[in-house]
C-alpha positions in Angstrom: -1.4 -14.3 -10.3 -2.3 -11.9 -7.3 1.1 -14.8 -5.4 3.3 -14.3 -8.7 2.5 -11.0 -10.0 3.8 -9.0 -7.3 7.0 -11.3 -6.9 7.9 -11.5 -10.6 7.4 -15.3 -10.7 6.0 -16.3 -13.8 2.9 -18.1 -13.8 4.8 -20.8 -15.9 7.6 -21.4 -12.8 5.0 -21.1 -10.6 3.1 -23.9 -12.1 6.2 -26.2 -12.0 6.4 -25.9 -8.8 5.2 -28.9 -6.4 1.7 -28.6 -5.6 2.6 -28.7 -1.6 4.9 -26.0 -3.0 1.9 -23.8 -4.2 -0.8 -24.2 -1.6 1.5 -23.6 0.5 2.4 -20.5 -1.2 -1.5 -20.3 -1.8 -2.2 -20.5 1.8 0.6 -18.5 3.0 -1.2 -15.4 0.7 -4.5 -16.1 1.6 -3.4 -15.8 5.5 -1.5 -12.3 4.6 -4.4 -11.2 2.8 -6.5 -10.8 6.8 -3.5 -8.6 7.5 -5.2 -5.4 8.4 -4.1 -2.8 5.5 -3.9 0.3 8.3 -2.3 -1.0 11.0 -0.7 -4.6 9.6 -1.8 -6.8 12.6 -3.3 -9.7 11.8 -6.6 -11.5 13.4 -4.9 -14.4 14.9 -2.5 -11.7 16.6 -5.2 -10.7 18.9 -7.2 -13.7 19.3 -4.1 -15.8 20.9 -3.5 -12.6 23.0 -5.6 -9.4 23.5 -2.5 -7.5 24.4 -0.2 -8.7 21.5 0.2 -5.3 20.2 0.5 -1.7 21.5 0.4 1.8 19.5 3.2 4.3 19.4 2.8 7.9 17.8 5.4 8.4 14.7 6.1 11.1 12.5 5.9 10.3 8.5 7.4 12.8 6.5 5.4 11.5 3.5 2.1 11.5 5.4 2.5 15.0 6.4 3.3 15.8 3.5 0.1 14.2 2.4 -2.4 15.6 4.8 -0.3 19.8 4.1 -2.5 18.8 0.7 -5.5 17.1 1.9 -6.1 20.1 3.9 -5.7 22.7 1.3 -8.1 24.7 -0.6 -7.4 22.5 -3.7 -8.1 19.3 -2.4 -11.5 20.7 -0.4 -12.7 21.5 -3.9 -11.3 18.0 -5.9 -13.5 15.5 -7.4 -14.8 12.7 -5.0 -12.8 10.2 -5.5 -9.4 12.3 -6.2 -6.3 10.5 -4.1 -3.6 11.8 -3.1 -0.7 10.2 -3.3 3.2 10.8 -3.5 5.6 11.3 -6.3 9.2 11.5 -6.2 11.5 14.5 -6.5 10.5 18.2 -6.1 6.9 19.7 -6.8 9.2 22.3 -8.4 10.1 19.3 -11.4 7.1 17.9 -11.5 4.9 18.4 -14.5 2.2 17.6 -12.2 2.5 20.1 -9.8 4.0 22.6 -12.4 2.1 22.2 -15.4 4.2 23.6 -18.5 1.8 25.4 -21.1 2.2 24.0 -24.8 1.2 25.9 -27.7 
């Protein structure tokens, strides 16, 4: 499921598929699965070539956006474990950010 679920493919179609079809698919997972999850290079990138990647700076609207929390009062004093993450829309509609008292 961790090949289908993602995709939408039902486990059923998946299983109807050839079975060079789904190792292959299988394999193909298991290779994207060593994909570093910070940076997305992968292993083999740098073991055929020690240079095959260099680093630019960029600017993420959402990640600034991210750390203008992290480094607020509010997050300093959060649970371990909180997350930050992003939502859509404004803070202003969010019920979230702007909790709306119910009596």
């Amino acid at each position: 499921m961790a090949y289908c679920g993602p995709r939408g493919i039902e486990l059923a179609a998946f299983l109807r598929w050839s079975p060079a079809s789904q190792r292959a698919a299988l394999e193909w997972q298991a290779y994207e699965n060593r994909r570093c999850s910070a940076c997305g290079s992968h292993p083999e990138d740098w073991a055929e070539d020690p240079r095959a990647h260099h680093a630019h700076m960029r600017q993420c609207k959402g990640c600034q956006a991210k750390q203008r929390v992290a480094e607020s009062d509010r997050a300093k004093d959060a649970e371990r474990g909180t997350q930050i993450v992003l939502a859509p829309g404004s803070g202003a509609h969010c019920a979230t950010c702007r909790p709306v008292d119910i009596d």
